[in-house]
C-alpha positions as CSV (number, residue, x, y, z in Angstrom):
1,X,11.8,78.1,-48.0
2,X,15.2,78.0,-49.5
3,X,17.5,75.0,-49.0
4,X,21.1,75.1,-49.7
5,X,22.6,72.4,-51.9
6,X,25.0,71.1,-48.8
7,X,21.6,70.7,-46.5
8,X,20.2,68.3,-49.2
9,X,23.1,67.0,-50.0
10,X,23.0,65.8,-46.1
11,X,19.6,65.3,-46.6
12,X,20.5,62.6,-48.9
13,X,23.4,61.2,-47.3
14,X,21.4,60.1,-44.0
15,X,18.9,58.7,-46.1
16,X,21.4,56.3,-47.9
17,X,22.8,55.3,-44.0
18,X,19.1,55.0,-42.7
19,X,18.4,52.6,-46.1
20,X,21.7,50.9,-45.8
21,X,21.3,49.8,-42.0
22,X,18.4,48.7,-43.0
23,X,19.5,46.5,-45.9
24,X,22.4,45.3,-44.0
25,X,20.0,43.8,-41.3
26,X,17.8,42.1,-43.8
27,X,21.2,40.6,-45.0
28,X,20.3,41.5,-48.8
29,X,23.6,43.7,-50.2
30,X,22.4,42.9,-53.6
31,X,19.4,45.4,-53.0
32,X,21.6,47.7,-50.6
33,X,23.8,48.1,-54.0
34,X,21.1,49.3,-55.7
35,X,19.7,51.7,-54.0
36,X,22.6,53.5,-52.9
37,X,23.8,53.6,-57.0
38,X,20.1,55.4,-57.7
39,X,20.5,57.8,-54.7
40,X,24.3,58.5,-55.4
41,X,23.4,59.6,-59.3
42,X,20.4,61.3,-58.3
43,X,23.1,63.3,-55.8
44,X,25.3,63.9,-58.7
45,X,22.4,65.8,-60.4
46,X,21.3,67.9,-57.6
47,X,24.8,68.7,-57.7
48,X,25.2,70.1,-60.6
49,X,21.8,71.6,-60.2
50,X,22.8,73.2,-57.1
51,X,25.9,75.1,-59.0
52,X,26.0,78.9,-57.7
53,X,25.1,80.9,-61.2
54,X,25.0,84.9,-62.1
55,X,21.7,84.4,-63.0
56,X,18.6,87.3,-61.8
57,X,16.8,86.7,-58.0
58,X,14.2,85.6,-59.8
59,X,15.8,83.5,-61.6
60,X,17.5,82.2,-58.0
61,X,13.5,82.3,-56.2
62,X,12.5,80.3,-59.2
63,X,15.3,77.9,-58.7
64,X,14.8,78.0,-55.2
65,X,11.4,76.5,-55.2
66,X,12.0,73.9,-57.5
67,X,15.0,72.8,-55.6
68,X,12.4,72.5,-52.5
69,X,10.0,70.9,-55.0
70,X,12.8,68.2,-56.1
71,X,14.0,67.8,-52.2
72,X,10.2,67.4,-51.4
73,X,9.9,64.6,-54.1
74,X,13.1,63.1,-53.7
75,X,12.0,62.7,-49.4
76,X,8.4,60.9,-50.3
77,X,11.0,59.0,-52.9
78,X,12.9,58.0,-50.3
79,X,9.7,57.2,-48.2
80,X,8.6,55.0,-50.8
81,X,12.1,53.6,-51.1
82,X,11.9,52.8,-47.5
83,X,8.8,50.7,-47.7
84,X,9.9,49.1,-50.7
85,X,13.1,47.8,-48.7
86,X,10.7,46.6,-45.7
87,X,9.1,44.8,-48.1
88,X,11.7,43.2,-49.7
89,X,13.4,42.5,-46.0
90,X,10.2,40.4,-44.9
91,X,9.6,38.8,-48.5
92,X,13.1,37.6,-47.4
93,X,12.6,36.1,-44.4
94,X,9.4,34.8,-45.5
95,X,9.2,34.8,-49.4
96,X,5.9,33.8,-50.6
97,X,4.9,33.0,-46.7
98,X,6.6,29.4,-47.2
99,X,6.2,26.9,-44.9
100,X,9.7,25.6,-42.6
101,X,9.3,21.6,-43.4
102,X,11.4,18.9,-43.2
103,X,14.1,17.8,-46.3
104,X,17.0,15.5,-45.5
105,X,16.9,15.3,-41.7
106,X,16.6,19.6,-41.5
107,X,14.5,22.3,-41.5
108,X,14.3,24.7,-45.2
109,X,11.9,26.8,-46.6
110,X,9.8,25.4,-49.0
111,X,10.7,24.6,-52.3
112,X,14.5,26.3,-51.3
113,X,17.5,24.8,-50.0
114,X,17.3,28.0,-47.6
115,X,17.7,26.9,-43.6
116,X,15.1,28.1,-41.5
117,X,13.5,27.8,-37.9
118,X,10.6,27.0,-37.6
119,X,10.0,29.5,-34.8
120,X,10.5,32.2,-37.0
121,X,7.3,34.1,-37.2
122,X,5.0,32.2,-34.6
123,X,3.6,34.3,-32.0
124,X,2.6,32.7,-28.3
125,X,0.8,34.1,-25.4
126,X,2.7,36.2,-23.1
127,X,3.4,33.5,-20.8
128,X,4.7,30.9,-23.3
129,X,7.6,30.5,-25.6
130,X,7.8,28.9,-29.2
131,X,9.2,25.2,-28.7
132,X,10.4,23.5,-32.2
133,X,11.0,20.1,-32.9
134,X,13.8,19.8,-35.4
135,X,13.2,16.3,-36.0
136,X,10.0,17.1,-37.7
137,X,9.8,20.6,-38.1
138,X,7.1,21.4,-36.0
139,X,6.5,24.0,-33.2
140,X,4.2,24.3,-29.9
141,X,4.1,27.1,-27.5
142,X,4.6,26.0,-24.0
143,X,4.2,27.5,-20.9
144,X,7.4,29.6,-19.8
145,X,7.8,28.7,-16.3
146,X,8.7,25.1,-16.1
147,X,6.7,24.4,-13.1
148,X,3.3,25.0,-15.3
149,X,1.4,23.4,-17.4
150,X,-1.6,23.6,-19.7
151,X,-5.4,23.0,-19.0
152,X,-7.9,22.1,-21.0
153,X,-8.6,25.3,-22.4
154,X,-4.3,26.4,-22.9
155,X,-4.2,28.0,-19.8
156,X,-0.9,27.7,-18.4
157,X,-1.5,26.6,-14.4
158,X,0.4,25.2,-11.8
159,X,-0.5,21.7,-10.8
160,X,0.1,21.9,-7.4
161,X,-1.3,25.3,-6.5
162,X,-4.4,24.8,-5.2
163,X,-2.6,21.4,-4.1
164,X,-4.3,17.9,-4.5
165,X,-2.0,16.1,-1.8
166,X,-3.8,15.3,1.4
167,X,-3.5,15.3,4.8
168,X,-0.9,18.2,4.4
169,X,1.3,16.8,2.7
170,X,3.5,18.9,0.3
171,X,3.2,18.4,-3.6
172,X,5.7,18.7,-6.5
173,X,5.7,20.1,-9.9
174,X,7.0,17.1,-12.4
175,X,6.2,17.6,-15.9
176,X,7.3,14.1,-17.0
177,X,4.9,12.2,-15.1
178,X,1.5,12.1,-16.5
179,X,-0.4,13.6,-13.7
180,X,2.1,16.2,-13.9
181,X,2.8,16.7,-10.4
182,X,3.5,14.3,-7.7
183,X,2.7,13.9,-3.9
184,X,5.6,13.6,-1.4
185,X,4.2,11.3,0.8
186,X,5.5,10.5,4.2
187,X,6.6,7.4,5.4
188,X,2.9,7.4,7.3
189,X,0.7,7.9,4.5
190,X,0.6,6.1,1.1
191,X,-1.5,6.8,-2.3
192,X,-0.9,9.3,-5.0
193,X,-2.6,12.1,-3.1
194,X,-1.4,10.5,0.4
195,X,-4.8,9.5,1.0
196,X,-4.5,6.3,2.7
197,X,-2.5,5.9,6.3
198,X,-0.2,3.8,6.2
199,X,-0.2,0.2,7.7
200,X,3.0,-0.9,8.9
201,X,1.7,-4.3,9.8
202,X,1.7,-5.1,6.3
203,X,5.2,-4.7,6.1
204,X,7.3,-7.4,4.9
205,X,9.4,-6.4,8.4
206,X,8.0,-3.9,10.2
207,X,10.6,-2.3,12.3
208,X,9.4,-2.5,15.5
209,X,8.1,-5.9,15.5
210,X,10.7,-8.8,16.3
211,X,11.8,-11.5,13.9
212,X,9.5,-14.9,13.9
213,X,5.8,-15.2,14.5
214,X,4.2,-12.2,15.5
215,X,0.7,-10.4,16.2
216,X,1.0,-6.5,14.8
217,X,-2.1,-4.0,15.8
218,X,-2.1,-0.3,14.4
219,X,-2.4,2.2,17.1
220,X,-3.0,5.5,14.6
221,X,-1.2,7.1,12.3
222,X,2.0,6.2,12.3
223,X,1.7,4.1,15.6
224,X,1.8,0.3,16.2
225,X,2.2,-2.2,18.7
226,X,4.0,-5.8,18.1
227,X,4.1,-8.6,20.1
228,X,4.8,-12.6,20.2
229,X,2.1,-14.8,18.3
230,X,0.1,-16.9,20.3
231,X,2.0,-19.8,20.8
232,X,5.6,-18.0,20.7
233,X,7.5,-16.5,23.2
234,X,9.9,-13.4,22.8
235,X,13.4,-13.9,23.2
236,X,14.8,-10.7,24.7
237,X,18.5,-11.1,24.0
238,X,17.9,-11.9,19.7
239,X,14.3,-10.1,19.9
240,X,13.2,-13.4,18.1
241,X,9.6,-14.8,18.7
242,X,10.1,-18.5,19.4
243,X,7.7,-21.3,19.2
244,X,6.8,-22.9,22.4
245,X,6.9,-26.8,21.5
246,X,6.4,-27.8,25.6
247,X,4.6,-26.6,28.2
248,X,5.5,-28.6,31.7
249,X,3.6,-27.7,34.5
250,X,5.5,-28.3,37.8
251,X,4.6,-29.0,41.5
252,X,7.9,-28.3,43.8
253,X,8.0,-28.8,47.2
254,X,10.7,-26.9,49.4
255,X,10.5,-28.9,52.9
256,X,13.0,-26.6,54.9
257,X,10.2,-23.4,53.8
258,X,7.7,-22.7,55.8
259,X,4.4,-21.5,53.9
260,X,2.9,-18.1,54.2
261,X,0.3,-15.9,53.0
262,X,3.0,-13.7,51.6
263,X,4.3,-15.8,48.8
264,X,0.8,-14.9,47.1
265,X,1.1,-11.1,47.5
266,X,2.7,-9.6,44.4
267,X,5.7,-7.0,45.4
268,X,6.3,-9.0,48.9
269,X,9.9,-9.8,49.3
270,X,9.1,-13.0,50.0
271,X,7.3,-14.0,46.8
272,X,10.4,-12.4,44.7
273,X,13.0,-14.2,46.7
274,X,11.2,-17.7,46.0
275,X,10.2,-16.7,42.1
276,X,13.5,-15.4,41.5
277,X,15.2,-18.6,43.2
278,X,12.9,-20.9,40.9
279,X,14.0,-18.6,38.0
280,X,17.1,-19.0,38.5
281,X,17.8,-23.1,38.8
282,X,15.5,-23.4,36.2
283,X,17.5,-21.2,33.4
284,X,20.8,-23.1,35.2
285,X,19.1,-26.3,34.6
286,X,17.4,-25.6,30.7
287,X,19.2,-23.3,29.1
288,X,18.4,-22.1,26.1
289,X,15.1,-24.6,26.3
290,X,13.5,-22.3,29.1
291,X,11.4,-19.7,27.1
292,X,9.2,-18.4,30.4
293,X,8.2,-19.2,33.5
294,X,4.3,-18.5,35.0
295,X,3.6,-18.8,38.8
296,X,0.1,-19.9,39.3
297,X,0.4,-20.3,43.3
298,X,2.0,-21.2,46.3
299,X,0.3,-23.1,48.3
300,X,1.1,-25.2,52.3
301,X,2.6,-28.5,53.1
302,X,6.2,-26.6,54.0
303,X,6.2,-24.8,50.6
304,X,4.6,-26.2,47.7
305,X,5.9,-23.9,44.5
306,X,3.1,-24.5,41.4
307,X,4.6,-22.9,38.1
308,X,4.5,-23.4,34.6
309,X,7.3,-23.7,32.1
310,X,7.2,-22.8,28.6
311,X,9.7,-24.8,26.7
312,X,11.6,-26.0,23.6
313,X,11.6,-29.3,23.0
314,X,15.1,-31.4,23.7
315,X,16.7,-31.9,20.8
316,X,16.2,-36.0,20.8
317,X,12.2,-34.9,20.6
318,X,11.0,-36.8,23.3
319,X,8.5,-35.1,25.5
320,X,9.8,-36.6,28.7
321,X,13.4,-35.5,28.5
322,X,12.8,-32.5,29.7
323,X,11.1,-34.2,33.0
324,X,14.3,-36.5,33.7
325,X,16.4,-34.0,33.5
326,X,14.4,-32.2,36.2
327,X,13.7,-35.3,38.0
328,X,18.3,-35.9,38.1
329,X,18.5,-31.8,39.1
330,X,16.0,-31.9,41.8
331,X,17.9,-35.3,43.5
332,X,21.2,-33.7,42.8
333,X,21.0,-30.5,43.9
334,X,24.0,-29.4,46.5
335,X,22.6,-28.0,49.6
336,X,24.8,-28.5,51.8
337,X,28.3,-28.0,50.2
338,X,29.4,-24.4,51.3
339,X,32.0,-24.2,47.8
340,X,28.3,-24.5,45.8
341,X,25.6,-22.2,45.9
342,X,22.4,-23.7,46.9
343,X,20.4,-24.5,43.9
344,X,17.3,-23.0,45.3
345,X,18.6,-20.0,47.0
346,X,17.2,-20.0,50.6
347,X,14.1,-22.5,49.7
348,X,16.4,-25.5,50.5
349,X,15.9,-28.6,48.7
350,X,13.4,-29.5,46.8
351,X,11.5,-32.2,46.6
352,X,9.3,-33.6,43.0
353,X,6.4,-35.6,43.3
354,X,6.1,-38.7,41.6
355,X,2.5,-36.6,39.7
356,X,4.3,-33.3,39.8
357,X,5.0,-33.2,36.9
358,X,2.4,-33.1,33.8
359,X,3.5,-32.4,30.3
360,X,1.9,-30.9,26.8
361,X,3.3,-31.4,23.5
362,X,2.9,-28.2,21.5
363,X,4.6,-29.2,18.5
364,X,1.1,-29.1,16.7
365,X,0.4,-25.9,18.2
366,X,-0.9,-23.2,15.5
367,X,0.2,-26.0,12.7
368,X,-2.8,-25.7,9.3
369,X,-2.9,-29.2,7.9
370,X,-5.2,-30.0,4.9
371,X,-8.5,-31.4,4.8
372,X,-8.5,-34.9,5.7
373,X,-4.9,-35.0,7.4
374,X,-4.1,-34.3,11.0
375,X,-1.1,-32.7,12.7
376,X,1.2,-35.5,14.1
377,X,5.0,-34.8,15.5
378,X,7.5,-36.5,14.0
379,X,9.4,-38.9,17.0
380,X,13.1,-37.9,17.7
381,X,12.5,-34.4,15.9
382,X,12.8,-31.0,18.2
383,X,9.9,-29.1,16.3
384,X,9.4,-31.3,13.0
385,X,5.3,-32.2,12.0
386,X,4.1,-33.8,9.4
387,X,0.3,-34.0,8.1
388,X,-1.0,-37.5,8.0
389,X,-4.4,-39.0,7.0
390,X,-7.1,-38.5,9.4
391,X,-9.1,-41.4,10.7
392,X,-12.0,-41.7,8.2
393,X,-9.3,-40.8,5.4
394,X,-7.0,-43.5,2.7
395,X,-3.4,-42.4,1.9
396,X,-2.8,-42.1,-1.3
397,X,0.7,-40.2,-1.4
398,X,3.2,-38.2,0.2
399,X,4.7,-34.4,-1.1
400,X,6.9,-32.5,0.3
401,X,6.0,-28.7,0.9
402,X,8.9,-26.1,-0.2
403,X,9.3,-26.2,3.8
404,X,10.5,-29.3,4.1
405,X,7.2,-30.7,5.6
406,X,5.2,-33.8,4.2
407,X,1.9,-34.1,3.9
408,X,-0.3,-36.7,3.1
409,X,-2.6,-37.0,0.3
410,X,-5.6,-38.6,1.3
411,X,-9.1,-40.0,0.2
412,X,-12.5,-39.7,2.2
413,X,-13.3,-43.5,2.5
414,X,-17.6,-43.7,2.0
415,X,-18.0,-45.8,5.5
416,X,-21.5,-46.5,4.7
417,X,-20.5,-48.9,2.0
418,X,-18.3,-50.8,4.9
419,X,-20.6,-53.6,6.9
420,X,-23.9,-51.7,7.1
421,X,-22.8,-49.5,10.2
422,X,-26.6,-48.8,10.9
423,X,-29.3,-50.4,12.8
424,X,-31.8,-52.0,10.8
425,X,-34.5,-49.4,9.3
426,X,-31.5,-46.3,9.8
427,X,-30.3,-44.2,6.9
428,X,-26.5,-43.9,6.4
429,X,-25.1,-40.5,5.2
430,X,-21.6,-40.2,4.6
431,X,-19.6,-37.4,5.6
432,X,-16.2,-36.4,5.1
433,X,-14.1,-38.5,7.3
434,X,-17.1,-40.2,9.1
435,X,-20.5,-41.1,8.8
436,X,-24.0,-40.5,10.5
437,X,-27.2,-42.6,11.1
438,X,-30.7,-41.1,10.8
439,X,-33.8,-42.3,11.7
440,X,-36.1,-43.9,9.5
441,X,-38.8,-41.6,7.8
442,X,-41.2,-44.7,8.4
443,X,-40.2,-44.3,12.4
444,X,-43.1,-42.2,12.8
445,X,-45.6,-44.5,10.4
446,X,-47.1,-42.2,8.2
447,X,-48.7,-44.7,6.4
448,X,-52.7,-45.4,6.9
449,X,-54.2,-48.6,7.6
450,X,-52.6,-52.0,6.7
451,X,-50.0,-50.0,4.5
452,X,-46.5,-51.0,5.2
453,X,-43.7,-47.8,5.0
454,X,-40.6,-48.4,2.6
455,X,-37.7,-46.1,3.4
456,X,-36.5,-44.3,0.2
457,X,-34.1,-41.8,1.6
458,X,-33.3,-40.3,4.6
459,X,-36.5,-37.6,3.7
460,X,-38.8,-40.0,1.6
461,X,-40.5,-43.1,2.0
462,X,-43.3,-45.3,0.1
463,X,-46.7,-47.0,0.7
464,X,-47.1,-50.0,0.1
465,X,-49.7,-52.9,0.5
466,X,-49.1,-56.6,1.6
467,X,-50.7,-59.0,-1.3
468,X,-53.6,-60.0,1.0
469,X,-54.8,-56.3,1.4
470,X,-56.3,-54.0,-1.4
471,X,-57.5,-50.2,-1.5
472,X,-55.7,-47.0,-0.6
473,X,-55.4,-47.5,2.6
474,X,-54.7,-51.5,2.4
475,X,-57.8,-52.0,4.7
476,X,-59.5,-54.3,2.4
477,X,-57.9,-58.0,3.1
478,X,-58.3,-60.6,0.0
479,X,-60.4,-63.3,1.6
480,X,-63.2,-60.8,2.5
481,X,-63.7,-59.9,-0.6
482,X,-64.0,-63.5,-2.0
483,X,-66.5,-64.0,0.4
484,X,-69.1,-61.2,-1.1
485,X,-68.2,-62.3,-4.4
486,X,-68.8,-65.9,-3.7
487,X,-72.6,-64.6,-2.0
488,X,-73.1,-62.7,-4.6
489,X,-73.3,-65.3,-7.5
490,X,-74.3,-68.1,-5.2
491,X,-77.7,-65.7,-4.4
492,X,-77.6,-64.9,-8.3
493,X,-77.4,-68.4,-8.8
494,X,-80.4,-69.3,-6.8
495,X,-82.5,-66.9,-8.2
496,X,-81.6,-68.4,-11.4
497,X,-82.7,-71.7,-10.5
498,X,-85.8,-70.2,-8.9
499,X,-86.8,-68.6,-11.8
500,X,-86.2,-71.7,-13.9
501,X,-88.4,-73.7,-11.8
502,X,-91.1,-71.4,-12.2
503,X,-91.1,-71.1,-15.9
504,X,-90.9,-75.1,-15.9
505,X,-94.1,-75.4,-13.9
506,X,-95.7,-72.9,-15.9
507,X,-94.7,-74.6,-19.0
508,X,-96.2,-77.9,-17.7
509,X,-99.4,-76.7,-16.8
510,X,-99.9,-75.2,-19.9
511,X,-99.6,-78.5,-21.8
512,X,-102.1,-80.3,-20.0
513,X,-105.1,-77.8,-20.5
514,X,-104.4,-78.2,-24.6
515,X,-104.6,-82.4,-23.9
516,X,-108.1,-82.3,-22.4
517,X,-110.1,-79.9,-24.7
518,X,-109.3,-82.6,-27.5
């Protein structure tokens, strides 16, 4: 194949561009310099080579094929150039595969001064992207979509798909936490998967529930009911629960009202008419200090009105203010003057027994003292307790509560110390704030025979035997037994003397045999 000198002579050219593009991307011009001197000499001497000459066709064929030869050898040359500069390129980026560390606060090569990222070369899964840390030179791959995050085994997931949030509620990706997600709960459900219902009773202030003392029930999710403490009325006009310190109990009788059967049917116009006339002196008369009214009955003798009035105390404290005031009202009331409006509608005047009134102090009402004291009001004071010592109890001090209230500090006083306050052959036990007498465990004489029964304690109780007794049953008197002994050696003592008498007679007889055979 013949090749004319101006083909390899382009030949050559595009192969210097190709190496130089190269060289210029690998940012080494040193090397680019090189190789572009060696290719432009080696082009000077095909050149020359390539002169047109006289010479014989064979001469020309001969020439021919070594001029393919060289071009042949000069492409694997450039081949192998090629290579060489690929390897030079990457020996530059990484020479000696040196490691990106850390010298004076920023990231070199190894053993250089030469910047580098420490990125360069690091290879993450498909779904992740090389993350360095300038501030230490160090790299991680992380997960490319920022709503994912790793599992156990580098999987990148997303936290909230299959969701761990609860009873439907919907779940966020939030890599800074360190569950890495988090539930949006509802108002209605609390816990960090929503879990748990929420109970709006244990609000500080639940919203639906008025201000004061208050009973809260939870109706399901979401739903609850309020309403007014025992003890506590609701206010409708402040939506405040307010303590009911009085309770006065009322007999009214209306003299120019005939009694019937219809004042005690609910819905009758009748009974409304005479409730709402009632109502209506009464919150004339109280003010403020009328929390409710509660009809028990009506009942005959003209019209006889019995309701129940659930008060504030008057401000001087006294329980029976609220009864002269209604005692002055009822005498007072205008009846016949046409400018006024009756005070009882179209009842008429009333009239108040001298018993028909009976009052309660509530003051006390719901009010936790500590053990040993008691709940007393304190006189002149609207709502104001204190705790005093209970009978049974000494005062040692007084303290005042961050409320305001005092309270006693008292002593349980051990009564069965005071003046024996048992009959004779009882056991005392004292208890807090009193005292209590038992019965004898000797009451029922569980002791056998003469044996008198000592009380120990209320449970245990000894045997014991008067000093004329003996034996385990104290059935054995003293004197009895003197009397054996004394039998006993007196008939010991006779046999004695009977036996001395005998050897003495003996003994005599004995001597006068030996005097007559002399």
């Amino acid at each position: 194949m013949h090749i004319s000198p101006s083909t390899r002579l382009l030949i050559h050219i595009l192969v210097v561009l190709c190496l130089s593009y190269r060289l210029v991307l690998s940012q080494d011009t040193g090397l680019v310099d090189d190789v572009m001197d060696a290719n432009a000499a080696e082009v000077d001497g095909n050149q020359k080579t390539a002169e047109p000459t006289e010479s014989t066709t064979e001469s020309d064929s001969s020439t021919t094929e070594s001029l393919f030869s060289t071009t042949e050898g000069d492409m694997n040359t450039t081949e192998s150039e090629m290579n060489t500069t690929e390897s030079i390129v990457s020996t530059s980026s990484f020479p000696g595969n040196l490691s990106c560390v850390l010298a004076n606060k920023v990231c070199v090569l190894e053993g250089t001064e030469d910047l580098c990222d420490p990125c360069d070369g690091i290879n993450c899964d498909a779904d992740k992207y090389c993350l360095s840390d300038n501030s230490t030179c160090t790299t991680k791959c992380d997960c490319t979509d920022e709503k994912k995050i790793e599992n156990k085994e580098g999987v990148c997931i997303d936290p909230c798909n299959p969701t761990p949030c609860q009873n439907k509620q919907p779940c966020k990706s939030i890599l800074t936490v360190p569950s890495k997600f988090q539930c949006q709960c509802s108002p209605d459900y609390d816990g960090e998967f929503c879990q748990n219902e929420h109970n709006y009773c244990n609000d500080a202030k639940p919203a639906k529930c008025p201000i004061g003392a208050f009973d809260c029930v939870m109706k399901g999710v979401g739903q609850y009911d309020c309403k007014c403490a025992d003890g506590h009325n609701l206010d409708e006009k402040t939506n405040t629960c307010i303590k009911v310190t009085q309770r006065l109990s009322v007999d009214l009788i209306f003299t120019q009202t005939y009694y019937s059967e219809a004042y005690n049917v609910e819905g009758t116009e009748e009974r409304k008419n005479a409730t709402d006339s009632i109502h209506s002196a009464m919150a004339d008369l109280y003010g403020s200090l009328l929390i409710s009214i509660s009809y028990d009955n009506f009942t005959q003798g003209s019209l006889v009105a019995h309701y129940k009035m659930d008060m504030r105390m008057a401000a001087n404290g006294d329980p029976d203010q609220n009864i002269y005031d209604l005692m002055k009202y009822t005498i007072n009331c205008e009846t016949d003057n046409a400018a006024k409006k009756a005070c009882f509608g179209d009842l008429g005047k009333p009239h108040l027994p001298i018993n028909g009134t009976v009052t309660e102090d509530l003051r006390c009402n719901d009010v936790f003292c500590p053990v040993g004291t008691q709940c007393v009001p304190i006189p002149k004071s609207e709502n104001s307790v204190r705790c005093s010592c209970a009978d049974g109890y000494k005062y040692v001090k007084t303290v005042v509560e961050e409320t305001g209230r005092q309270v006693d500090v008292c002593e349980d006083i051990d009564q069965c110390t005071l003046d024996k306050p048992c009959k004779e052959g009882e056991i005392c036990i004292n208890k807090p704030g009193t005292f209590e007498c038992k019965g004898s465990p000797c009451d029922k004489k569980p002791c056998p025979g003469n044996a008198q029964c000592k009380a120990i304690d209320q449970y245990a109780y000894d045997c014991q035997c008067d000093w004329i007794y003996i034996a385990s049953d104290c059935g054995t008197p003293w004197p009895l037994i003197l009397v054996i002994v004394s039998s006993v050696l007196l008939a010991l003592l006779i046999l004695a003397i009977i036996g001395l008498i005998i050897l003495f007679s003996r003994s005599k007889k004995g001597s006068s045999v030996v005097s007559t055979s002399f």
